[in-house]
N, CA, C and O atoms as a GROMACS GRO file, in nm:
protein
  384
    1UNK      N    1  12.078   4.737  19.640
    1UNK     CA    2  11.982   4.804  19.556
    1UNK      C    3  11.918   4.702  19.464
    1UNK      O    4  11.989   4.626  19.399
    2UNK      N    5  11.787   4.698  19.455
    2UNK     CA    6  11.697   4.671  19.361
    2UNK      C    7  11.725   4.678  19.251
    2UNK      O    8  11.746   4.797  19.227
    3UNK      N    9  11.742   4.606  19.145
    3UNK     CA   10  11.720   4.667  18.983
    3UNK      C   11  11.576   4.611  18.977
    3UNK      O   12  11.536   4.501  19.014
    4UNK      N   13  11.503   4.722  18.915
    4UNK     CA   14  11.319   4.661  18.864
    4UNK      C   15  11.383   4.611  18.691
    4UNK      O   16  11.459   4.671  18.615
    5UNK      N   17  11.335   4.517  18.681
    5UNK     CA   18  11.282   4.414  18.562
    5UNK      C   19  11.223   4.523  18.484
    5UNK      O   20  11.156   4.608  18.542
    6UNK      N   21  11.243   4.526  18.347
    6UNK     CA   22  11.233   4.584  18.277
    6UNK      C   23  11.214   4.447  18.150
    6UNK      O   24  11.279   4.344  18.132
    7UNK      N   25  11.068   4.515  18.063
    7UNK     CA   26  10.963   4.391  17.987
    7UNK      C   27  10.981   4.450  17.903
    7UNK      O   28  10.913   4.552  17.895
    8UNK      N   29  11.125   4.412  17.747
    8UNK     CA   30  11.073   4.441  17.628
    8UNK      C   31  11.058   4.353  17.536
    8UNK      O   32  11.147   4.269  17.526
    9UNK      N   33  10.926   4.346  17.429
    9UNK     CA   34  10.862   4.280  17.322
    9UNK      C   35  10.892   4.058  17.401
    9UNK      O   36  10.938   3.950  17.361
   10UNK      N   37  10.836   4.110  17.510
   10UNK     CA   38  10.844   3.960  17.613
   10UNK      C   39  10.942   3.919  17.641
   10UNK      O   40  10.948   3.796  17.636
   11UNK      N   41  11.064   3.991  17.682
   11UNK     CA   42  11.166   3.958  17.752
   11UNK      C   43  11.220   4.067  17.838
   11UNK      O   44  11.211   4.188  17.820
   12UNK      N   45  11.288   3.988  17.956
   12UNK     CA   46  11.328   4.058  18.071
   12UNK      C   47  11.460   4.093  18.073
   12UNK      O   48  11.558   4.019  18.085
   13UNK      N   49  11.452   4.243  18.058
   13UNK     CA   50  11.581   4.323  18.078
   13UNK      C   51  11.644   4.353  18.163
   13UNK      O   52  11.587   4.445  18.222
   14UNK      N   53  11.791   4.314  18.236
   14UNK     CA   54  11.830   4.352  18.341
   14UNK      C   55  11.954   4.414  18.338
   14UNK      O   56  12.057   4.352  18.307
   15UNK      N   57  11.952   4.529  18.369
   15UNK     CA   58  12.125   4.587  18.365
   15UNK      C   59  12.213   4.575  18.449
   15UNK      O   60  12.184   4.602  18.566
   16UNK      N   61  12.352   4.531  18.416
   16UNK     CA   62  12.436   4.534  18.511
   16UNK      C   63  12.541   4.634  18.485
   16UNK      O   64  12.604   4.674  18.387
   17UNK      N   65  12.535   4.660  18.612
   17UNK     CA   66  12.660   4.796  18.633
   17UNK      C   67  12.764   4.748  18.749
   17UNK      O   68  12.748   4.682  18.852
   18UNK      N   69  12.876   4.806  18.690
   18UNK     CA   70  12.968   4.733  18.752
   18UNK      C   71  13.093   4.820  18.801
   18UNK      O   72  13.078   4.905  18.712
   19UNK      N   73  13.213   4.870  18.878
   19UNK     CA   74  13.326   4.941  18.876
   19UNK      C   75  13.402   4.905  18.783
   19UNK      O   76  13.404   4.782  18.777
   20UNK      N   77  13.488   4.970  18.681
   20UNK     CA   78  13.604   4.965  18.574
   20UNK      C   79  13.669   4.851  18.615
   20UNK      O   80  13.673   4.735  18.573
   21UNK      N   81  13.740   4.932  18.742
   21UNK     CA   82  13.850   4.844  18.820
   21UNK      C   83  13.795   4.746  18.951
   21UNK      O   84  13.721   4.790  19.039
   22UNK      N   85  13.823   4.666  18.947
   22UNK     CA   86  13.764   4.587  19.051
   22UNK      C   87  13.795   4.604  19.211
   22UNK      O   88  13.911   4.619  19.249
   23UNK      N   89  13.744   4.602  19.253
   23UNK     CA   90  13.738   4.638  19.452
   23UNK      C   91  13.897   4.539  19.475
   23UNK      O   92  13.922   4.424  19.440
   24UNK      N   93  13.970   4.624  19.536
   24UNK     CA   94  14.078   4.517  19.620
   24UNK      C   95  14.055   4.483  19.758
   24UNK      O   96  13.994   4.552  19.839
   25UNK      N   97  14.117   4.356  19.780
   25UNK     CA   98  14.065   4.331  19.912
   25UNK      C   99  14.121   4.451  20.017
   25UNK      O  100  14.226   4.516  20.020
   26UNK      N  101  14.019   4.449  20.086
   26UNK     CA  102  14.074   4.527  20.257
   26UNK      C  103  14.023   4.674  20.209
   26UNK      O  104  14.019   4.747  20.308
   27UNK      N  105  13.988   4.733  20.108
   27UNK     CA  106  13.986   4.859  20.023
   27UNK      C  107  13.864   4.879  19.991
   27UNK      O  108  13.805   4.772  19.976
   28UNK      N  109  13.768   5.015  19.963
   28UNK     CA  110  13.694   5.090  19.939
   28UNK      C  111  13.604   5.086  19.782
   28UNK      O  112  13.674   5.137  19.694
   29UNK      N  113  13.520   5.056  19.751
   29UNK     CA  114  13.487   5.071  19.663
   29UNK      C  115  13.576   5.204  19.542
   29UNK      O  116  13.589   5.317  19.590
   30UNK      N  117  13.625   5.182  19.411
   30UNK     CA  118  13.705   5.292  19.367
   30UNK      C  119  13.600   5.332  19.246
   30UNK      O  120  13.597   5.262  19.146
   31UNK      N  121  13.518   5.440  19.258
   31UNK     CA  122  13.488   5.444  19.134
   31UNK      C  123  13.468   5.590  19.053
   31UNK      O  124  13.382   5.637  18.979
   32UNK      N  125  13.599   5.635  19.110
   32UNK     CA  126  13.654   5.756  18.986
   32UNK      C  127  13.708   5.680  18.853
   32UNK      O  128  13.741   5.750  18.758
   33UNK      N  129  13.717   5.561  18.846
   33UNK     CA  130  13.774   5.558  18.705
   33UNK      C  131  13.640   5.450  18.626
   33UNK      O  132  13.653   5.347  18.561
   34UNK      N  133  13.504   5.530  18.670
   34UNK     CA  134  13.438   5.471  18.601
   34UNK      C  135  13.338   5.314  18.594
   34UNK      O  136  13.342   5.225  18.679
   35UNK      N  137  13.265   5.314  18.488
   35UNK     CA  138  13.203   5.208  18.523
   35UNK      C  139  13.173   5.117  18.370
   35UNK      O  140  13.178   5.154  18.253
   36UNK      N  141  13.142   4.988  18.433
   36UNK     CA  142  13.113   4.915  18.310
   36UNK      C  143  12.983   4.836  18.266
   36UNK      O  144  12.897   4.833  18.354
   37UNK      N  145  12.960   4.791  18.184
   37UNK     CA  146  12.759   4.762  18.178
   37UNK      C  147  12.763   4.629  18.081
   37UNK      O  148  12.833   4.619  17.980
   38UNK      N  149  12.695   4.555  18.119
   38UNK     CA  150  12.634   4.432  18.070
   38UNK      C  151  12.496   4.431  18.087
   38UNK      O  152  12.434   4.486  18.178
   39UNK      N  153  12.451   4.368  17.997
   39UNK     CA  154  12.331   4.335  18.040
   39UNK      C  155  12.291   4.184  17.999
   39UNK      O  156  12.348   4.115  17.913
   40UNK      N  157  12.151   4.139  18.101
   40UNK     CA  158  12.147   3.998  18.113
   40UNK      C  159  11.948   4.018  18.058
   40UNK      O  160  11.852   4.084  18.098
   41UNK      N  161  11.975   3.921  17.953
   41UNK     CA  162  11.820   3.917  17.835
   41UNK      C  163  11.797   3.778  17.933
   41UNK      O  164  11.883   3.693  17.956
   42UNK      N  165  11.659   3.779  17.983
   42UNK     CA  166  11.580   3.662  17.973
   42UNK      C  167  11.448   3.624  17.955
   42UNK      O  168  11.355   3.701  17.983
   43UNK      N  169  11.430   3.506  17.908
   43UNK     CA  170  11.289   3.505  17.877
   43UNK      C  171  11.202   3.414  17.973
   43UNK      O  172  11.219   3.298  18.009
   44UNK      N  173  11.109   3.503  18.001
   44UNK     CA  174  10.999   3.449  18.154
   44UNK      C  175  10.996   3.360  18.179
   44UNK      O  176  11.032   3.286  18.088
   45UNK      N  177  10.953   3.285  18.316
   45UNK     CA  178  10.992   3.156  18.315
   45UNK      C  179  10.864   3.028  18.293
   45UNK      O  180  10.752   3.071  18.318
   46UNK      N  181  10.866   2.928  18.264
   46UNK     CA  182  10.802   2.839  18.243
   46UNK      C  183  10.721   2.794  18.354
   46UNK      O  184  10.752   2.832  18.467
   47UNK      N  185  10.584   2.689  18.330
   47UNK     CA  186  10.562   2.665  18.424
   47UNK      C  187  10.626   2.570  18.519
   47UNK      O  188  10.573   2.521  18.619
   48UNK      N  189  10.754   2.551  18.470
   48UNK     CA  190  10.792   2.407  18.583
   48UNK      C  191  10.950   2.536  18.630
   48UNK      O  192  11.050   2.495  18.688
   49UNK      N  193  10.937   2.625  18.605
   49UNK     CA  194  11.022   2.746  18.681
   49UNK      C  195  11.150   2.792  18.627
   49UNK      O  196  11.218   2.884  18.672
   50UNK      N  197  11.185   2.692  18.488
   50UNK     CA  198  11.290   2.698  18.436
   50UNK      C  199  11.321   2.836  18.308
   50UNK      O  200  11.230   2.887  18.242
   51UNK      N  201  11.423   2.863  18.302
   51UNK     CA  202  11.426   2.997  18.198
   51UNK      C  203  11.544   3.015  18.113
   51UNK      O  204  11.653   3.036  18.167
   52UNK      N  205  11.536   3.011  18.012
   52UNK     CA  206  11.695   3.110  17.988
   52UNK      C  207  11.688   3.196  17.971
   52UNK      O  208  11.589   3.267  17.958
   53UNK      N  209  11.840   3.226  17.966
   53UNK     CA  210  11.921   3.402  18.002
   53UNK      C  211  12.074   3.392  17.938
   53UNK      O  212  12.132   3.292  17.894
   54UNK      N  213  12.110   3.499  17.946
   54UNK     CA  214  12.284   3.529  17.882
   54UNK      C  215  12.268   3.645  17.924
   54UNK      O  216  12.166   3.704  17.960
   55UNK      N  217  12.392   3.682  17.918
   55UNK     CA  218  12.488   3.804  17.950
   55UNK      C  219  12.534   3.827  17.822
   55UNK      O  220  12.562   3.730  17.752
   56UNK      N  221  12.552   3.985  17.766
   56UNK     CA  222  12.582   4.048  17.644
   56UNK      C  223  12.648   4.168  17.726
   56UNK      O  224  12.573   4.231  17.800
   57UNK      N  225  12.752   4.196  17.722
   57UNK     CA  226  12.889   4.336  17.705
   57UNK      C  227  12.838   4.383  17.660
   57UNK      O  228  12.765   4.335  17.573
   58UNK      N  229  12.847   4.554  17.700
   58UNK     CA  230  12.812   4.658  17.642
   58UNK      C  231  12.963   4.703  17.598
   58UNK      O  232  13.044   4.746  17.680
   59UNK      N  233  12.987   4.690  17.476
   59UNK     CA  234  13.131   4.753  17.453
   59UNK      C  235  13.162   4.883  17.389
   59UNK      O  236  13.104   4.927  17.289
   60UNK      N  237  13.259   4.942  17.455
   60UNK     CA  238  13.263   5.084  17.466
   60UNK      C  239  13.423   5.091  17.488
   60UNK      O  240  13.490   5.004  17.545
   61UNK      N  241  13.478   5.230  17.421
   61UNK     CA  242  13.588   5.259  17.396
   61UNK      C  243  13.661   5.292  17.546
   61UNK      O  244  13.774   5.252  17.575
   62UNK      N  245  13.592   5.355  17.616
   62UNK     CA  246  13.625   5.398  17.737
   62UNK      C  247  13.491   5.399  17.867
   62UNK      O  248  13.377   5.435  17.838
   63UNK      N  249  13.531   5.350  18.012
   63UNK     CA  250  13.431   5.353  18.109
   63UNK      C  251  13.316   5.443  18.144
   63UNK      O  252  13.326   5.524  18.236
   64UNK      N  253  13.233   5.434  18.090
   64UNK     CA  254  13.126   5.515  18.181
   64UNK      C  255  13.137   5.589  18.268
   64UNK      O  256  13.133   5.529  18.375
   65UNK      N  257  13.155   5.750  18.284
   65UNK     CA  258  13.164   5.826  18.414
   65UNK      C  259  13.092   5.798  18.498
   65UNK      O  260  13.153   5.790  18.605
   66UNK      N  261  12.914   5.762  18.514
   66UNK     CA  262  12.868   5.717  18.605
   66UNK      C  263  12.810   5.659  18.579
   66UNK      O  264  12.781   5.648  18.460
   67UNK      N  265  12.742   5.563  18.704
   67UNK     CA  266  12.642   5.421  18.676
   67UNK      C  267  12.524   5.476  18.621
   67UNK      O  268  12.452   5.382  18.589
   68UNK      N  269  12.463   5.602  18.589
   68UNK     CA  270  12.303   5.597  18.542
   68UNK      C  271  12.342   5.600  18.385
   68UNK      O  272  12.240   5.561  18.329
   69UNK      N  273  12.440   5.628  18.285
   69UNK     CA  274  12.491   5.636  18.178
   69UNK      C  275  12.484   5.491  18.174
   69UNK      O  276  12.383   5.434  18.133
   70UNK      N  277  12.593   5.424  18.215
   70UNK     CA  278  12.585   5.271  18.218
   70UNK      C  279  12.478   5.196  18.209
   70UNK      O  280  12.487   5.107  18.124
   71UNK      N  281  12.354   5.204  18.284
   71UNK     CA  282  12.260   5.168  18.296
   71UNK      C  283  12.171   5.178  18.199
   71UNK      O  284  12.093   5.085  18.179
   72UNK      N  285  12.168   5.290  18.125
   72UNK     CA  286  12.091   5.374  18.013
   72UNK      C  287  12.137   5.310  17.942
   72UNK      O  288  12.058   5.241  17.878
   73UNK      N  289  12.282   5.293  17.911
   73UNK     CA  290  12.340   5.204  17.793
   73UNK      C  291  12.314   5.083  17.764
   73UNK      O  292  12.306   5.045  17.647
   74UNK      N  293  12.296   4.990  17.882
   74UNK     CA  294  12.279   4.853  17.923
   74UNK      C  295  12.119   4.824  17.830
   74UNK      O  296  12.080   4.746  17.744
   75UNK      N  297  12.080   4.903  17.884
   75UNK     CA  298  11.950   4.867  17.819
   75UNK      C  299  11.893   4.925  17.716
   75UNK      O  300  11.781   4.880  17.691
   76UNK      N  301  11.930   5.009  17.647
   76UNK     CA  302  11.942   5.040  17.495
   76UNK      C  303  12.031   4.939  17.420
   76UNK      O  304  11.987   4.886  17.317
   77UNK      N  305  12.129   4.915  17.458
   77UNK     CA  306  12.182   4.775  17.400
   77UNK      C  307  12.139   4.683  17.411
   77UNK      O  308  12.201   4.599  17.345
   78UNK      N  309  12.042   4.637  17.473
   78UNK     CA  310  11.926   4.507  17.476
   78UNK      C  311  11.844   4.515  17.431
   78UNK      O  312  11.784   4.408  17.431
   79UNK      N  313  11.773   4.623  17.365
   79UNK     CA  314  11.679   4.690  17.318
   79UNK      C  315  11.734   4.679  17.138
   79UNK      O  316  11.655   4.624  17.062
   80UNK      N  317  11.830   4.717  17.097
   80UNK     CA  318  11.894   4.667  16.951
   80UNK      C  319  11.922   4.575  16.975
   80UNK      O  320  11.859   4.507  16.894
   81UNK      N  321  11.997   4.484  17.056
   81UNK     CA  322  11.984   4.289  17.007
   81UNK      C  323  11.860   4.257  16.989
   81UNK      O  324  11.822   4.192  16.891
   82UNK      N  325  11.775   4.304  17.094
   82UNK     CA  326  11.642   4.208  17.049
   82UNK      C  327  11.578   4.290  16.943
   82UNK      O  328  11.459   4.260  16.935
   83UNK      N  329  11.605   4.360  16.879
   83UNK     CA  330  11.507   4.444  16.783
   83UNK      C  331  11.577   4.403  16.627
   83UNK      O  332  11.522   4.392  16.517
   84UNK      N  333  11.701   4.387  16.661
   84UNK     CA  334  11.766   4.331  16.499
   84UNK      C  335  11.816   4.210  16.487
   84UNK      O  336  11.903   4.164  16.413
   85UNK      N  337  11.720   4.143  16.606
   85UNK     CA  338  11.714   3.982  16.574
   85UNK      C  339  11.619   3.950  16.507
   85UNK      O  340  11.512   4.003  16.536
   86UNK      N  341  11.624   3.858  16.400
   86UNK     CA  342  11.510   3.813  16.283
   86UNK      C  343  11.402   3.758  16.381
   86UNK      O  344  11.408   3.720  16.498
   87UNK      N  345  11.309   3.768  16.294
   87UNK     CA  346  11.167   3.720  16.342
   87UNK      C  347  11.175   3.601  16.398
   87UNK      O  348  11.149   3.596  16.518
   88UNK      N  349  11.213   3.472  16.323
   88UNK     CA  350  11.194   3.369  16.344
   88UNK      C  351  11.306   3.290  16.402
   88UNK      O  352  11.332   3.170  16.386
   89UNK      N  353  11.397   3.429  16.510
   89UNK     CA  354  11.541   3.383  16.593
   89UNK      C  355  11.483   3.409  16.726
   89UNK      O  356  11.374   3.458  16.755
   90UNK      N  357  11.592   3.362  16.812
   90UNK     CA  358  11.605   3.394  16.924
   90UNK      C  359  11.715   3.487  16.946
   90UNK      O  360  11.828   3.469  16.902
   91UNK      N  361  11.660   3.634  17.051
   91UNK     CA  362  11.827   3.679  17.074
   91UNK      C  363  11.931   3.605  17.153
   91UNK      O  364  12.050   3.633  17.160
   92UNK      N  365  11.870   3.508  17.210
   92UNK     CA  366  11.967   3.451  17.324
   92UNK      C  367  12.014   3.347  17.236
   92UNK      O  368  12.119   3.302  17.282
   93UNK      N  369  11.984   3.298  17.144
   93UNK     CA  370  12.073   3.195  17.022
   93UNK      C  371  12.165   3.320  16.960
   93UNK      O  372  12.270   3.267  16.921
   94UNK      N  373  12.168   3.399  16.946
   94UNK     CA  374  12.335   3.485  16.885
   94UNK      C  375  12.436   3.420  16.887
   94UNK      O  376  12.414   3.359  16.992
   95UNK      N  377  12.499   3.395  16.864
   95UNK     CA  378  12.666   3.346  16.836
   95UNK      C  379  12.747   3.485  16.910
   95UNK      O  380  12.671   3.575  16.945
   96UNK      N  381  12.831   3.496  16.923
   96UNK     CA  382  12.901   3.585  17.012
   96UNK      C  383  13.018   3.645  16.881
   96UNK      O  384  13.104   3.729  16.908
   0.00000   0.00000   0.00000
């Protein structure tokens, strides 16, 4: 599946959704116990093709019942980093 790029205030939003528990080998995707969301901020790329990006956790007390929650989350949480980062910052300079 596709994720479409998502453009806020000039940076590219991408959500990641993920299973709680991770796939074991030889075994079925498991995802009754939920899901988990990151999302990855970057800013467009230059003309010689180069860009940065990071990954930011969406942290949450308990897993996501399903991936469109996750997803929704992912990017409302990228949406407050970059919105209560100062003017004259970068969100991708944050300190962790």
């Amino acid at each position: 599946m596709t994720v479409p790029v998502r453009l806020y205030r000039g940076l590219e939003i991408y959500p990641l959704v993920y299973p709680h528990r991770p796939t074991a080998p030889g075994s079925g995707h498991n995802y009754d116990e939920g899901f988990d969301a990151a999302v990855r901020i970057r800013e467009p790329q230059e003309l010689d093709g180069s860009s940065r990006s990071r990954v930011f956790g969406v942290a949450v007390g308990r897993p996501f019942t399903n991936a469109g929650d996750a997803r929704r989350a992912s990017v409302a949480y990228a949406e407050h980093l970059i919105d209560s980062c100062s003017p004259d910052a970068s969100v991708l300079d944050l300190t962790s």
